[in-house]
Steps between C-alpha positions, in 0.01 A plus 500: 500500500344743718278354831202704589457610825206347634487789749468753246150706490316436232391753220136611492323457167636711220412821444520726225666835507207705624434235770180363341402191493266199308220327660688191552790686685258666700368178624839339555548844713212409664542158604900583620346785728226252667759213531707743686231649709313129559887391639528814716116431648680110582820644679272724704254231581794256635648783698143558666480088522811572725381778751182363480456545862581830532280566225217338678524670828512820326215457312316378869620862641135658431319185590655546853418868538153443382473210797627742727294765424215219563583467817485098412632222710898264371713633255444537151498187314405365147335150492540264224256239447678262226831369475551641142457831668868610619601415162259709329592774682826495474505490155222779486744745707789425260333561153365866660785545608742388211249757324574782718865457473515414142320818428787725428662202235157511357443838462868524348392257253201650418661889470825281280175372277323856417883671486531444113201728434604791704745769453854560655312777729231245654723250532651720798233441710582086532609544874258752632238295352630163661563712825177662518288188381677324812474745760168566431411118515667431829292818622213336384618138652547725839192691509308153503680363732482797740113504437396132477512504901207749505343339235494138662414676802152642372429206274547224774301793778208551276334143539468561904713384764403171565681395174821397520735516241688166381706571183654253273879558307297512179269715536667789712807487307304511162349790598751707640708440187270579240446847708871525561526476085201698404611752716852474298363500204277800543751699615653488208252787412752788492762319247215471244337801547869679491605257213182606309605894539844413351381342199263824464172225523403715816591867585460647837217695415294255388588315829383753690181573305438150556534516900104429595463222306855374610403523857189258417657284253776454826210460734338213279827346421562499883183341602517233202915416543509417877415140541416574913211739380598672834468871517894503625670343236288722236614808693822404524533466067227745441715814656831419388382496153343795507825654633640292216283680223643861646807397537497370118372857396754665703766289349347579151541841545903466612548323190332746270700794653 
């Protein structure tokens, strides 16, 4: 009798010969890619668990600038004020950042998922789309990082000198991780836009007809996105999209030719 080898991948749902499928396979799709995805989200966060110190002084990199730049008194420091707090943080660093490096397992789940509907020609465009939807992310991720200094800078300067600043873990890393993943995430403004033009939603002329009302759209978007509210961190997403939205039309264009 023949053992099975308990190694052995496991076939996806069936499929019928022109790779559609029936609502229930769809959902049993479904649920294998987020299984998948929610275990690559779990390695990630125990790897961050582990350099969870590096992690952290990285993340304190801008508070220390924006010190500096104050001019203020010690080193830079973050003050707890419960026992439960070290904890809490920790585990706050390692689900962002089991996010951030689960993101390219969960976006090859996701393209896996929507594969079935598309044609042999789009489905060449799997790893520039993982590629690009990463690079632009960690450019977002960067750009935050680069500007939070400035940002903390003006926010903590604007109440007057005679306050001085005492941040807690919570607090200063929740915010400079939301901005570090809204600036990720709207950076990932050129893969639509460029995705849209290849499925012939968009074209580049209508892209470029649309240009004044793109530049306020950004401008809104900027102001409403950045949780600081500081003029720096909206300048610092509100220009690269804008590049972003020529660069899409540009890239349009190249793929019309």
């Amino acid at each position: 009798m023949a053992v099975r080898n308990p190694l052995r991948r496991r076939p996806g749902p069936p499929r019928n010969a022109d790779g559609s499928m029936t609502l229930v396979e769809h959902l049993a799709e479904l649920r294998r890619r987020l299984v998948v995805s929610v275990l690559a989200v779990g390695a990630g966060g125990l790897i961050c668990w582990i350099l969870y110190e590096s992690i952290l002084s990285f993340l304190e990199h801008p508070l220390c600038r924006a010190l500096r730049a104050r001019g203020g008194p010690g080193g830079c420091h973050l003050y707890i004020f419960s026992p439960l707090d070290p904890l809490a943080i920790r585990f706050k660093v390692s689900v962002y950042g089991g996010l951030a490096l689960a993101l390219p397992v969960i976006l090859y789940q996701l393209w896996r998922f929507i594969t079935p509907g598309l044609s042999p020609k789009e489905r060449r465009y799997v790893v520039p789309f993982i590629a690009a939807s990463m690079a632009f992310f960690a450019f977002g991720a960067l750009m935050a990082w680069l500007t939070f200094p400035h940002a903390l800078a003006w926010l903590t300067g604007i109440g007057g000198h005679s306050l001085q600043p005492l941040y807690s873990p919570s607090n200063y890393l929740s915010l400079i991780l939301i901005l570090m993943l809204v600036f990720g995430i709207a950076f990932e403004f050129p893969v639509v836009l460029v995705s849209l033009e290849l499925a012939r939603v968009l074209t580049p002329a209508k892209l470029s007809s649309w240009r004044r009302w793109a530049i306020v759209a950004i401008t809104a978007f900027s102001a409403v996105a950045t949780p600081s509210s500081d003029p720096f961190s909206m300048l610092g997403m509100m220009v690269p999209m804008y590049l972003f939205y020529e660069l899409s039309i540009l890239v349009g264009r190249l793929f019309k030719r």
